[in-house]
N, C-alpha and C positions, 0 to 999 in steps of 0.2 A: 357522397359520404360527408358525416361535418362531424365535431368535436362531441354534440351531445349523442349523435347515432352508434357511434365505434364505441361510445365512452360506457352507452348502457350495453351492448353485447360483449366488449371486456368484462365487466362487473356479473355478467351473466356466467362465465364458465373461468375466470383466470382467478389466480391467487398471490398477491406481487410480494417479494420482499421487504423485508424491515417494512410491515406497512401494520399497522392497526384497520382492516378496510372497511370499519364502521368511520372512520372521518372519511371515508369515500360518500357515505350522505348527504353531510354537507361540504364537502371540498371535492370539486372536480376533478377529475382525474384527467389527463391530457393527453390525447393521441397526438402522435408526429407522425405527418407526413412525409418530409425531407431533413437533409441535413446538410450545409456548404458552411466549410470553415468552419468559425467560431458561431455560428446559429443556429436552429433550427426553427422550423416551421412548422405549425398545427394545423388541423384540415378548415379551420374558420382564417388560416391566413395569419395568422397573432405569429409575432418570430419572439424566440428569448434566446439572450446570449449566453451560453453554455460556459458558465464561469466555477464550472467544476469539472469540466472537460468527461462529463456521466459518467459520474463515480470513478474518476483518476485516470481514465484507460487510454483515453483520446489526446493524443500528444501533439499530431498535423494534422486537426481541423477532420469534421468530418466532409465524406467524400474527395479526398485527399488524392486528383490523379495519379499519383505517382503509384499510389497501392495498390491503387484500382488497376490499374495498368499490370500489376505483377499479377494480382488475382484472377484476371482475364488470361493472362498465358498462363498463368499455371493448371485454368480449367479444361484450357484444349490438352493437358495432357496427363495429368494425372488427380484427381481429387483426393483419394485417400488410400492408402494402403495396410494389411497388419504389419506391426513393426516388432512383431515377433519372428526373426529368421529371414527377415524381409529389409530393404532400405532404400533412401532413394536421396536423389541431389537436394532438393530442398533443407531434411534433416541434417546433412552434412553437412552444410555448407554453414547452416546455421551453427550449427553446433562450433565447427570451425570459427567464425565470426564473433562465439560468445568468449569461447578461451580465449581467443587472441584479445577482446577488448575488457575481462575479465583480471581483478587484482590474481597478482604472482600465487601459483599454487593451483588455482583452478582448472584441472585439466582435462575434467569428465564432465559430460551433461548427460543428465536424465533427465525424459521429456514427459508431463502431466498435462492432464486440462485443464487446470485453474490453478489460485494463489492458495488455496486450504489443502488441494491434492498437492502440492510441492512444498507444504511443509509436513503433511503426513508422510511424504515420502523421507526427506530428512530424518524425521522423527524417528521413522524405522530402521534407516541407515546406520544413523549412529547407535541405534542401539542392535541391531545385528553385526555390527564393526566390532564391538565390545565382545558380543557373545563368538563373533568369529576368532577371537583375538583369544579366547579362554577365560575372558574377565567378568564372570556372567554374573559377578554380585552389579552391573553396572547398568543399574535398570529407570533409572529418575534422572527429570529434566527439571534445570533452575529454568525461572520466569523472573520477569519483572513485575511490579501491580501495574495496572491500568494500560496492562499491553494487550493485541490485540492479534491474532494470525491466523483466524479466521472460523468458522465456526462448522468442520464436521470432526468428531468428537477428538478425534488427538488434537486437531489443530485447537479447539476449543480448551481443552483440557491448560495445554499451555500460556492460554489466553487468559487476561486477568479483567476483564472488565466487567461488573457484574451484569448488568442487562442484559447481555448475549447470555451468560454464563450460570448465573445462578439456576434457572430454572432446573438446567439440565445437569444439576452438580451429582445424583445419584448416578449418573452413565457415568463417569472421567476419573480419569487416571490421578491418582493423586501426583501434583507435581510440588516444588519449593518456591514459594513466592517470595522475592528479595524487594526492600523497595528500593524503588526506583530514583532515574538520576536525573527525573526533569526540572528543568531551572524557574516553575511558577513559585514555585514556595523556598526560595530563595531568599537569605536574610536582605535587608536593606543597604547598600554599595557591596555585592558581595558577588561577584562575576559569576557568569555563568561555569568557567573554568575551573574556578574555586571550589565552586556548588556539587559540581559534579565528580570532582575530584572528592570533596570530604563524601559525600555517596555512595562512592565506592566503597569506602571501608566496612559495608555493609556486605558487600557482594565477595571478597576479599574472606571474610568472618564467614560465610559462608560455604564458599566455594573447602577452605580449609578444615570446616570441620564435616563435608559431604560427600568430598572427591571420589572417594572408593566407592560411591554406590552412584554416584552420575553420570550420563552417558553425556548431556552436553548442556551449554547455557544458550537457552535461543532468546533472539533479541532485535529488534525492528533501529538501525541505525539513524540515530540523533533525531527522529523522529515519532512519536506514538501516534500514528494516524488516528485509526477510529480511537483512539483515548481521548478522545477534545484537542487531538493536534498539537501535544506537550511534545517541548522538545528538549536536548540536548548539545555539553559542552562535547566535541569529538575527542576531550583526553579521556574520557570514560571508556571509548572503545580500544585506545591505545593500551590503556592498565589491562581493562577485560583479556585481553588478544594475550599475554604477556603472561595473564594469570591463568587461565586454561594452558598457556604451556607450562605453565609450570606445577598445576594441577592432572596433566594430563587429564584433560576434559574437552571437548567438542567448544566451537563455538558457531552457532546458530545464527546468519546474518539474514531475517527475512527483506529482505530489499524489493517485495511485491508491490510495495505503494511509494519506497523513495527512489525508488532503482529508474534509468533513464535518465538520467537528467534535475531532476525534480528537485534537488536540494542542494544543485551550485556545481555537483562534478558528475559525472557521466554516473557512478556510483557511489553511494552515502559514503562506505568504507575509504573510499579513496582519501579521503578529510582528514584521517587518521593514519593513513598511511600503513594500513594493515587489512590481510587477507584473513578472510574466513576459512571454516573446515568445508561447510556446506553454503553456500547462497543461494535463494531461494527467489528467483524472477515470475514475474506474473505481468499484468493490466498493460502497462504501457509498451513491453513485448511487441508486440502485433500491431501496434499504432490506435489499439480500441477495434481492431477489427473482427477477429476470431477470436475463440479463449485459445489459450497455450500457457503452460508455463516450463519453466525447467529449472534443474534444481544441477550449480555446477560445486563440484568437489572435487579433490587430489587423487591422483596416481597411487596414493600409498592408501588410500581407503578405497579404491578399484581392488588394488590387488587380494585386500581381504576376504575377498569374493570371488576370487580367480581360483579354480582348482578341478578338479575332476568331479562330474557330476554325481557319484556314487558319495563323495562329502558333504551333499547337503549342503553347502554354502551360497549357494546361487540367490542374490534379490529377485525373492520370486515375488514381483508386487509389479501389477498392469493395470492398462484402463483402454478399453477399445480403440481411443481415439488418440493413442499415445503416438505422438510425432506425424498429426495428420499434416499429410502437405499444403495444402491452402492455408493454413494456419504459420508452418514454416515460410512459405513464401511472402507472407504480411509481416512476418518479423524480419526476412530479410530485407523489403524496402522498405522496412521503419530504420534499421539498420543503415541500408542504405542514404537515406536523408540525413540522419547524425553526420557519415564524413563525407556528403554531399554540399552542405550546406555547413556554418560555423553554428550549430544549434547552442553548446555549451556557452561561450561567450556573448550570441544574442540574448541569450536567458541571466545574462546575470546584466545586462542591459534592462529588459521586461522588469527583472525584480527589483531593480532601482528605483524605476518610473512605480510600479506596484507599490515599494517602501514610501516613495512622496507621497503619491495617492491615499495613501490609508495614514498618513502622520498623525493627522487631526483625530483620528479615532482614540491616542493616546491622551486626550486631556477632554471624552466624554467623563461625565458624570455618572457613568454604570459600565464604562469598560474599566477592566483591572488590568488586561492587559495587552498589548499588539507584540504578536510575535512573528518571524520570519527566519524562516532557511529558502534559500534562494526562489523558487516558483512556487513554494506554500509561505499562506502569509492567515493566520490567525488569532480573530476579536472576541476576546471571551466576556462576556456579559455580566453582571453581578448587580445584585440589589443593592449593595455597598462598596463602593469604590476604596473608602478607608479601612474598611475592616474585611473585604472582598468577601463579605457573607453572600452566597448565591443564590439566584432565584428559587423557590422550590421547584421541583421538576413538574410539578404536574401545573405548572402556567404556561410551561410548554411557551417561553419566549422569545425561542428561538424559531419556530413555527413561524408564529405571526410575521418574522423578518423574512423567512419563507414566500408564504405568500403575499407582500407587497410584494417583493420584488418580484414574483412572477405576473403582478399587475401592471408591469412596469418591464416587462420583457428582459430579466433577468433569472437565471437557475442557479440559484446561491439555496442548496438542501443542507441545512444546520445539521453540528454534531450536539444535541443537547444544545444549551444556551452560548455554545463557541459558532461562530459565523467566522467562515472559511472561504480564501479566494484558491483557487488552483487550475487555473485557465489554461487552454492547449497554447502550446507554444511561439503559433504562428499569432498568438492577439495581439493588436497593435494598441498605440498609447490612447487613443481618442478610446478604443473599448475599455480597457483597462479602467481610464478615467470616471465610466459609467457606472460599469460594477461597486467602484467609490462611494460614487453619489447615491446610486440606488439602496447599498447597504447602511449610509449616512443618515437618508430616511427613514427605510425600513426600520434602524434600530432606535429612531427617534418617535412612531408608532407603535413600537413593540413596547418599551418600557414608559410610556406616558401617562398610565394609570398604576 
Protein backbone atom coordinates (compact mmCIF):
# COMPACT_ATOMS: atom_id res chain seq x y z
CA UNK A 1 0.00 0.00 0.00
CA UNK A 2 1.54 3.69 -0.43
CA UNK A 3 0.07 7.14 0.00
CA UNK A 4 -1.30 7.57 -3.75
CA UNK A 5 -3.08 3.69 -3.75
CA UNK A 6 -5.28 4.29 -0.36
CA UNK A 7 -5.54 7.99 -1.34
CA UNK A 8 -7.40 7.07 -4.74
CA UNK A 9 -9.87 4.28 -3.14
CA UNK A 10 -10.49 6.86 -0.11
CA UNK A 11 -11.76 9.51 -2.70
CA UNK A 12 -13.54 6.43 -4.38
CA UNK A 13 -16.28 5.91 -1.58
CA UNK A 14 -15.41 8.27 1.65
CA UNK A 15 -16.86 11.84 2.31
CA UNK A 16 -14.49 13.75 5.05
CA UNK A 17 -15.53 16.56 7.15
CA UNK A 18 -15.10 20.25 6.95
CA UNK A 19 -13.70 19.38 3.59
CA UNK A 20 -14.57 21.08 0.12
CA UNK A 21 -13.29 17.37 -1.61
CA UNK A 22 -12.80 19.21 -4.90
CA UNK A 23 -9.33 20.64 -3.41
CA UNK A 24 -8.78 16.79 -3.12
CA UNK A 25 -7.70 17.20 -7.05
CA UNK A 26 -5.15 19.07 -6.45
CA UNK A 27 -4.19 18.68 -2.82
CA UNK A 28 -3.52 15.25 -1.62
CA UNK A 29 -5.15 13.81 0.64
CA UNK A 30 -2.91 11.73 3.26
CA UNK A 31 -3.29 8.32 4.69
CA UNK A 32 -1.62 7.36 8.06
CA UNK A 33 -0.37 4.41 8.72
CA UNK A 34 0.94 4.67 12.43
CA UNK A 35 0.94 7.01 15.12
CA UNK A 36 3.80 7.15 18.51
CA UNK A 37 3.66 10.35 20.54
CA UNK A 38 3.57 13.55 19.04
CA UNK A 39 3.84 12.02 15.22
CA UNK A 40 2.52 10.17 12.84
CA UNK A 41 3.47 8.40 9.87
CA UNK A 42 2.19 8.06 6.12
CA UNK A 43 2.36 4.72 4.06
CA UNK A 44 5.45 6.56 1.72
CA UNK A 45 7.26 6.83 5.32
CA UNK A 46 6.86 11.03 5.50
CA UNK A 47 6.29 11.62 9.50
CA UNK A 48 4.51 15.11 10.55
CA UNK A 49 4.28 16.32 13.99
CA UNK A 50 0.81 16.53 15.24
CA UNK A 51 0.79 19.99 16.46
CA UNK A 52 -2.96 20.04 16.80
CA UNK A 53 -3.00 16.89 18.80
CA UNK A 54 -6.13 15.87 15.55
CA UNK A 55 -8.53 18.14 16.23
CA UNK A 56 -7.94 18.65 20.18
CA UNK A 57 -8.60 15.03 21.31
CA UNK A 58 -5.18 13.70 21.70
CA UNK A 59 -3.73 14.92 25.04
CA UNK A 60 -0.69 11.68 25.69
CA UNK A 61 0.57 11.24 22.39
CA UNK A 62 -0.77 8.75 20.13
CA UNK A 63 -0.34 5.06 21.00
CA UNK A 64 -0.02 6.05 24.57
CA UNK A 65 0.79 2.56 26.64
CA UNK A 66 -0.80 3.24 29.32
CA UNK A 67 -4.34 3.41 27.49
CA UNK A 68 -3.54 0.88 25.36
CA UNK A 69 -3.00 -1.19 28.40
CA UNK A 70 -6.50 -0.28 29.84
CA UNK A 71 -8.13 -1.00 26.57
CA UNK A 72 -6.72 -4.44 26.27
CA UNK A 73 -8.30 -5.45 29.73
CA UNK A 74 -11.14 -4.07 29.43
CA UNK A 75 -11.57 -6.12 25.92
CA UNK A 76 -11.12 -9.40 27.72
CA UNK A 77 -14.10 -8.60 29.57
CA UNK A 78 -16.47 -6.47 28.60
CA UNK A 79 -16.95 -4.28 25.28
CA UNK A 80 -20.16 -2.64 25.44
CA UNK A 81 -23.25 -3.02 27.15
CA UNK A 82 -27.10 -1.08 27.00
CA UNK A 83 -27.00 1.28 29.66
CA UNK A 84 -30.51 1.30 29.77
CA UNK A 85 -31.39 -0.84 33.25
CA UNK A 86 -27.96 -2.04 32.91
CA UNK A 87 -24.29 -0.83 34.39
CA UNK A 88 -21.06 -1.67 34.89
CA UNK A 89 -17.44 -0.69 36.78
CA UNK A 90 -16.01 1.40 34.07
CA UNK A 91 -19.13 3.91 33.90
CA UNK A 92 -19.00 4.08 37.55
CA UNK A 93 -16.04 4.64 38.37
CA UNK A 94 -15.70 7.14 35.79
CA UNK A 95 -18.59 8.96 36.64
CA UNK A 96 -17.17 8.77 40.28
CA UNK A 97 -13.65 10.33 39.12
CA UNK A 98 -15.51 13.15 37.19
CA UNK A 99 -17.59 14.48 40.30
CA UNK A 100 -14.84 14.22 42.38
CA UNK A 101 -12.38 16.18 40.15
CA UNK A 102 -15.37 18.48 38.90
CA UNK A 103 -15.98 22.30 40.20
CA UNK A 104 -18.47 22.16 43.59
CA UNK A 105 -22.09 21.46 42.56
CA UNK A 106 -21.45 18.89 39.90
CA UNK A 107 -22.90 15.70 41.06
CA UNK A 108 -24.69 13.87 38.18
CA UNK A 109 -23.15 12.58 34.75
CA UNK A 110 -24.80 11.78 31.73
CA UNK A 111 -23.01 9.98 29.30
CA UNK A 112 -23.13 10.86 25.24
CA UNK A 113 -21.05 10.02 22.18
CA UNK A 114 -19.59 13.19 21.17
CA UNK A 115 -19.19 17.04 22.06
CA UNK A 116 -22.51 18.22 19.83
CA UNK A 117 -24.72 15.06 21.55
CA UNK A 118 -23.55 16.70 25.15
CA UNK A 119 -24.63 19.90 24.59
CA UNK A 120 -27.96 18.76 22.87
CA UNK A 121 -28.26 16.94 25.92
CA UNK A 122 -27.85 20.01 28.23
CA UNK A 123 -29.93 21.92 25.81
CA UNK A 124 -32.70 19.67 26.71
CA UNK A 125 -32.13 19.49 30.35
CA UNK A 126 -32.46 22.81 31.12
CA UNK A 127 -35.24 23.22 29.28
CA UNK A 128 -37.17 20.21 30.57
CA UNK A 129 -35.87 21.40 34.33
CA UNK A 130 -37.96 24.47 33.54
CA UNK A 131 -40.90 22.72 32.09
CA UNK A 132 -40.57 20.15 35.14
CA UNK A 133 -40.46 23.08 37.48
CA UNK A 134 -43.90 24.55 36.05
CA UNK A 135 -42.02 27.42 34.37
CA UNK A 136 -43.01 26.51 30.76
CA UNK A 137 -42.78 30.17 29.29
CA UNK A 138 -38.85 29.17 29.64
CA UNK A 139 -38.20 28.07 26.31
CA UNK A 140 -34.89 30.29 24.73
CA UNK A 141 -31.18 30.02 25.05
CA UNK A 142 -28.66 33.16 25.22
CA UNK A 143 -25.40 32.62 22.97
CA UNK A 144 -22.49 34.56 22.41
CA UNK A 145 -21.50 35.64 18.41
CA UNK A 146 -18.70 33.73 17.08
CA UNK A 147 -19.27 30.89 19.51
CA UNK A 148 -19.29 27.57 18.55
CA UNK A 149 -20.80 23.92 20.09
CA UNK A 150 -21.02 22.14 17.61
CA UNK A 151 -23.11 21.48 14.70
CA UNK A 152 -26.35 18.94 14.84
CA UNK A 153 -29.08 21.25 14.91
CA UNK A 154 -29.56 22.38 18.64
CA UNK A 155 -25.98 22.36 19.17
CA UNK A 156 -25.78 24.53 15.95
CA UNK A 157 -28.62 26.57 16.67
CA UNK A 158 -26.77 27.80 19.77
CA UNK A 159 -23.65 28.31 17.74
CA UNK A 160 -22.94 31.65 16.35
CA UNK A 161 -20.47 31.23 13.76
CA UNK A 162 -21.71 31.84 10.28
CA UNK A 163 -20.00 29.14 8.06
CA UNK A 164 -21.18 26.31 10.03
CA UNK A 165 -24.35 28.08 10.58
CA UNK A 166 -25.92 30.13 7.99
CA UNK A 167 -26.72 27.59 5.39
CA UNK A 168 -28.84 25.64 7.69
CA UNK A 169 -30.54 28.73 9.53
CA UNK A 170 -34.31 27.62 8.02
CA UNK A 171 -33.80 24.12 10.50
CA UNK A 172 -32.82 26.14 14.15
CA UNK A 173 -34.21 27.21 16.84
CA UNK A 174 -34.37 30.74 17.19
CA UNK A 175 -31.95 31.54 20.03
CA UNK A 176 -30.50 35.45 21.48
CA UNK A 177 -27.22 36.32 20.37
CA UNK A 178 -25.38 38.73 22.99
CA UNK A 179 -21.94 39.99 21.76
CA UNK A 180 -19.33 38.71 22.87
CA UNK A 181 -16.30 39.20 25.50
CA UNK A 182 -13.31 38.38 23.51
CA UNK A 183 -10.42 40.75 24.18
CA UNK A 184 -9.18 41.09 19.93
CA UNK A 185 -11.02 44.21 19.63
CA UNK A 186 -10.12 45.70 22.60
CA UNK A 187 -9.28 49.55 22.91
CA UNK A 188 -5.45 50.42 22.99
CA UNK A 189 -3.86 49.81 26.89
CA UNK A 190 -7.06 48.68 27.82
CA UNK A 191 -6.72 45.01 29.71
CA UNK A 192 -8.24 42.17 28.74
CA UNK A 193 -9.99 42.41 32.46
CA UNK A 194 -11.29 45.61 31.60
CA UNK A 195 -12.59 44.57 28.04
CA UNK A 196 -14.45 42.03 29.30
CA UNK A 197 -15.72 43.36 32.07
CA UNK A 198 -17.21 46.62 30.22
CA UNK A 199 -18.78 43.40 27.78
CA UNK A 200 -20.55 42.27 30.07
CA UNK A 201 -22.93 45.02 30.35
CA UNK A 202 -24.25 43.63 27.23
CA UNK A 203 -25.13 40.18 28.57
CA UNK A 204 -26.19 41.83 32.07
CA UNK A 205 -28.88 44.19 29.51
CA UNK A 206 -29.86 41.19 28.31
CA UNK A 207 -30.15 38.53 30.58
CA UNK A 208 -32.59 41.30 32.47
CA UNK A 209 -34.84 42.00 30.02
CA UNK A 210 -35.26 37.86 28.81
CA UNK A 211 -35.09 36.02 32.01
CA UNK A 212 -38.61 34.78 32.26
CA UNK A 213 -38.51 33.26 28.83
CA UNK A 214 -34.70 31.64 29.05
CA UNK A 215 -33.90 28.28 30.00
CA UNK A 216 -29.98 29.07 30.19
CA UNK A 217 -26.82 30.98 28.86
CA UNK A 218 -24.47 28.53 27.10
CA UNK A 219 -20.97 29.49 26.85
CA UNK A 220 -17.49 27.81 25.72
CA UNK A 221 -15.15 29.25 28.82
CA UNK A 222 -12.33 32.04 28.05
CA UNK A 223 -11.94 30.41 25.02
CA UNK A 224 -14.07 30.48 21.48
CA UNK A 225 -12.36 27.47 19.82
CA UNK A 226 -13.52 27.13 16.35
CA UNK A 227 -14.34 30.96 16.38
CA UNK A 228 -10.46 31.71 15.22
CA UNK A 229 -9.40 30.88 18.82
CA UNK A 230 -10.72 34.50 20.55
CA UNK A 231 -10.36 34.43 23.94
CA UNK A 232 -11.28 35.82 27.31
CA UNK A 233 -10.73 37.93 30.66
CA UNK A 234 -12.04 34.86 33.45
CA UNK A 235 -14.03 38.06 35.31
CA UNK A 236 -16.62 37.68 32.65
CA UNK A 237 -17.37 34.15 33.79
CA UNK A 238 -17.38 35.24 37.50
CA UNK A 239 -20.22 38.33 36.73
CA UNK A 240 -22.06 35.57 34.22
CA UNK A 241 -22.13 32.87 37.19
CA UNK A 242 -23.60 35.57 39.60
CA UNK A 243 -25.93 36.93 37.03
CA UNK A 244 -28.00 33.71 36.16
CA UNK A 245 -28.27 33.48 39.97
CA UNK A 246 -29.72 36.18 40.22
CA UNK A 247 -31.77 35.86 36.95
CA UNK A 248 -32.60 32.53 37.80
CA UNK A 249 -31.20 31.12 34.55
CA UNK A 250 -28.97 28.10 33.66
CA UNK A 251 -25.56 28.40 32.85
CA UNK A 252 -24.08 26.50 30.08
CA UNK A 253 -20.22 25.66 30.55
CA UNK A 254 -19.19 23.78 27.23
CA UNK A 255 -15.74 22.87 28.26
CA UNK A 256 -15.45 20.11 25.10
CA UNK A 257 -12.45 21.67 23.55
CA UNK A 258 -10.84 23.71 26.98
CA UNK A 259 -11.82 21.11 29.47
CA UNK A 260 -8.56 18.88 30.52
CA UNK A 261 -6.03 20.86 30.98
CA UNK A 262 -5.96 22.85 27.91
CA UNK A 263 -6.08 26.36 29.35
CA UNK A 264 -3.76 26.38 32.46
CA UNK A 265 -6.35 24.50 35.19
CA UNK A 266 -7.53 21.05 34.95
CA UNK A 267 -10.99 23.11 33.99
CA UNK A 268 -11.50 26.56 32.15
CA UNK A 269 -14.16 27.43 35.09
CA UNK A 270 -11.77 26.83 37.76
CA UNK A 271 -10.04 30.50 36.50
CA UNK A 272 -13.02 31.97 37.93
CA UNK A 273 -13.54 30.18 40.55
CA UNK A 274 -17.08 29.28 39.79
CA UNK A 275 -19.28 26.13 38.98
CA UNK A 276 -21.60 25.61 36.20
CA UNK A 277 -25.36 24.30 36.18
CA UNK A 278 -24.37 21.85 33.37
CA UNK A 279 -20.68 21.08 31.87
CA UNK A 280 -20.43 19.68 28.91
CA UNK A 281 -16.83 17.25 28.51
CA UNK A 282 -15.87 15.74 25.17
CA UNK A 283 -12.27 15.21 22.98
CA UNK A 284 -9.70 15.13 25.36
CA UNK A 285 -12.01 12.61 27.66
CA UNK A 286 -10.58 9.50 26.47
CA UNK A 287 -7.14 10.67 25.63
CA UNK A 288 -8.36 11.01 21.59
CA UNK A 289 -9.17 7.44 21.77
CA UNK A 290 -12.88 6.63 21.70
CA UNK A 291 -15.75 9.26 21.34
CA UNK A 292 -17.38 9.79 24.88
CA UNK A 293 -18.68 12.65 26.28
CA UNK A 294 -20.73 13.54 29.44
CA UNK A 295 -22.53 16.17 30.45
CA UNK A 296 -22.12 16.75 34.54
CA UNK A 297 -25.01 18.81 36.64
CA UNK A 298 -26.41 19.14 40.29
CA UNK A 299 -28.48 17.13 42.56
CA UNK A 300 -31.20 19.64 42.48
CA UNK A 301 -31.65 19.35 38.72
CA UNK A 302 -31.50 15.31 39.17
CA UNK A 303 -34.26 15.60 41.34
CA UNK A 304 -36.54 17.50 38.86
CA UNK A 305 -36.66 14.47 37.08
CA UNK A 306 -37.03 12.05 39.94
CA UNK A 307 -40.71 10.87 40.39
CA UNK A 308 -43.07 8.16 39.66
CA UNK A 309 -43.23 7.16 36.18
CA UNK A 310 -47.02 7.75 35.53
CA UNK A 311 -45.55 11.94 35.63
CA UNK A 312 -43.97 11.90 32.79
CA UNK A 313 -40.92 13.56 33.94
CA UNK A 314 -38.30 10.96 33.11
CA UNK A 315 -35.06 12.49 30.54
CA UNK A 316 -36.21 10.34 28.01
CA UNK A 317 -33.14 11.15 25.68
CA UNK A 318 -30.48 8.06 24.53
CA UNK A 319 -27.99 6.94 22.16
CA UNK A 320 -27.10 3.26 21.64
CA UNK A 321 -23.72 3.67 22.75
CA UNK A 322 -24.32 5.74 25.81
CA UNK A 323 -21.66 4.85 28.59
CA UNK A 324 -19.97 2.25 26.24
CA UNK A 325 -17.19 0.69 28.26
CA UNK A 326 -14.11 0.80 26.21
CA UNK A 327 -14.71 4.31 25.91
CA UNK A 328 -15.24 4.62 29.77
CA UNK A 329 -12.02 2.76 30.37
CA UNK A 330 -9.90 5.41 27.97
CA UNK A 331 -11.19 8.03 30.14
CA UNK A 332 -10.34 6.30 33.14
CA UNK A 333 -6.53 6.04 32.13
CA UNK A 334 -6.46 9.44 30.59
CA UNK A 335 -7.75 10.15 34.03
CA UNK A 336 -5.45 8.20 35.47
CA UNK A 337 -2.21 9.94 33.94
CA UNK A 338 -3.53 13.50 35.09
CA UNK A 339 -2.86 12.28 39.07
CA UNK A 340 -0.20 9.92 37.86
CA UNK A 341 1.87 12.26 36.50
CA UNK A 342 2.16 16.45 37.51
CA UNK A 343 0.27 17.12 33.90
CA UNK A 344 -1.29 20.56 35.07
CA UNK A 345 2.07 22.23 36.22
CA UNK A 346 4.21 20.47 33.21
CA UNK A 347 1.78 22.32 30.94
CA UNK A 348 2.09 25.56 32.23
CA UNK A 349 6.04 24.88 31.86
CA UNK A 350 5.29 23.60 27.71
CA UNK A 351 3.16 26.96 27.47
CA UNK A 352 6.07 29.20 28.53
CA UNK A 353 8.70 27.56 26.25
CA UNK A 354 5.25 27.74 23.53
CA UNK A 355 4.87 31.64 24.63
CA UNK A 356 9.00 32.20 23.85
CA UNK A 357 8.69 30.28 20.67
CA UNK A 358 6.03 32.26 19.09
CA UNK A 359 7.19 35.98 20.53
CA UNK A 360 8.55 36.86 17.41
CA UNK A 361 5.28 36.34 15.49
CA UNK A 362 4.09 39.49 17.58
CA UNK A 363 6.14 42.12 15.66
CA UNK A 364 5.38 40.29 11.85
CA UNK A 365 4.11 42.52 9.54
CA UNK A 366 0.50 40.70 8.93
CA UNK A 367 0.10 39.26 12.44
CA UNK A 368 -2.40 41.44 14.56
CA UNK A 369 -2.19 39.48 17.00
CA UNK A 370 -0.50 36.40 19.29
CA UNK A 371 -2.68 35.04 21.74
CA UNK A 372 -2.41 32.34 24.52
CA UNK A 373 -4.29 30.65 27.46
CA UNK A 374 -2.12 28.04 28.69
CA UNK A 375 -1.53 24.91 25.84
CA UNK A 376 -3.57 27.05 23.03
CA UNK A 377 -1.62 29.70 21.58
CA UNK A 378 -2.98 31.62 18.54
CA UNK A 379 -1.55 33.95 15.19
CA UNK A 380 -4.14 35.58 13.49
CA UNK A 381 -3.13 36.91 10.04
CA UNK A 382 -4.20 40.16 8.48
CA UNK A 383 -3.52 42.20 5.22
CA UNK A 384 -3.04 45.14 7.62
CA UNK A 385 -1.22 44.99 10.74
CA UNK A 386 -2.34 48.84 11.59
CA UNK A 387 -5.66 48.91 10.68
CA UNK A 388 -6.03 44.66 11.09
CA UNK A 389 -8.14 44.72 7.76
CA UNK A 390 -8.13 40.97 7.05
CA UNK A 391 -7.49 38.96 4.33
CA UNK A 392 -10.46 38.13 2.07
CA UNK A 393 -11.54 34.62 2.82
CA UNK A 394 -11.43 33.38 -0.47
CA UNK A 395 -7.34 33.60 -0.49
CA UNK A 396 -7.70 31.16 1.66
CA UNK A 397 -4.21 32.19 3.48
CA UNK A 398 -4.41 30.25 6.02
CA UNK A 399 -4.30 27.13 3.71
CA UNK A 400 -1.23 27.84 2.00
CA UNK A 401 0.48 27.90 5.80
CA UNK A 402 -1.30 24.65 5.84
CA UNK A 403 0.30 22.92 3.37
CA UNK A 404 4.00 24.27 3.85
CA UNK A 405 3.98 22.91 6.79
CA UNK A 406 2.77 19.58 5.89
CA UNK A 407 5.86 19.79 3.35
CA UNK A 408 7.75 20.27 6.10
CA UNK A 409 6.37 17.54 8.49
CA UNK A 410 4.19 19.56 10.47
CA UNK A 411 -0.12 19.28 11.03
CA UNK A 412 -0.73 22.88 11.80
CA UNK A 413 -4.91 22.65 9.90
CA UNK A 414 -5.73 26.71 10.15
CA UNK A 415 -9.02 28.31 11.60
CA UNK A 416 -9.59 30.74 8.56
CA UNK A 417 -6.50 33.06 8.44
CA UNK A 418 -5.80 32.24 12.54
CA UNK A 419 -2.77 29.52 12.69
CA UNK A 420 -3.10 27.71 15.83
CA UNK A 421 -0.45 25.57 18.05
CA UNK A 422 -2.41 22.97 20.39
CA UNK A 423 0.07 20.12 20.77
CA UNK A 424 -0.52 16.89 22.99
CA UNK A 425 0.88 17.23 26.11
CA UNK A 426 3.77 15.07 26.43
CA UNK A 427 5.66 17.61 23.35
CA UNK A 428 8.94 18.42 24.27
CA UNK A 429 10.75 21.95 23.80
CA UNK A 430 13.00 20.89 20.60
CA UNK A 431 9.23 19.86 19.02
CA UNK A 432 7.61 22.84 20.16
CA UNK A 433 10.63 24.90 18.71
CA UNK A 434 9.69 23.27 15.30
CA UNK A 435 6.22 24.00 15.03
CA UNK A 436 7.75 27.71 15.49
CA UNK A 437 9.92 27.67 12.73
CA UNK A 438 7.64 25.87 10.44
CA UNK A 439 4.78 28.18 11.01
CA UNK A 440 7.47 31.28 10.77
CA UNK A 441 7.89 30.12 7.36
CA UNK A 442 4.82 28.94 6.22
CA UNK A 443 3.31 32.46 7.24
CA UNK A 444 6.23 34.14 5.41
CA UNK A 445 4.94 32.09 2.00
CA UNK A 446 1.56 32.54 2.58
CA UNK A 447 1.31 36.26 2.77
CA UNK A 448 4.34 37.03 0.09
CA UNK A 449 2.29 38.12 -2.64
Amino acid sequence: MTNQSLSNRDLSVLWHPCTQMKDHETFPIIPIKKGQGVWLEDYDGNRYLDAISSWWVNLFGHANPHIIAALKDQLDTLEHVIFAGFTHESAIKLAEKLVEIAPEGLDRCFYADNGSAAVEVALKMSFHYWRNRGQTRKTQFITLENSYHGETLGALAVGNVPLYKETYAPLLMDVITVPGPDCYNRETGESWAEYSTRRFALMEQTLQQHSECVCAVIIEPLVQCAGNMRMYDPVYLKLLRAACDKYQVHLIADEIAVGFGRTGTLFACEQAAIGPDFMCLSKGLTGGYLPLSAVLTSNQIYQAFYDDYQKLTAFLHSHSYTGNALACRAGLATLEIFRQHNVIENNKQLAGIMAKAAARFSGHPHVAEVRQKGMILAIELVKNKQTREPYPWQERRGIKVYQYALSKGVLLRPLGNVIYFMPPYIINEEELLVIADVAWDGIQCAVKD
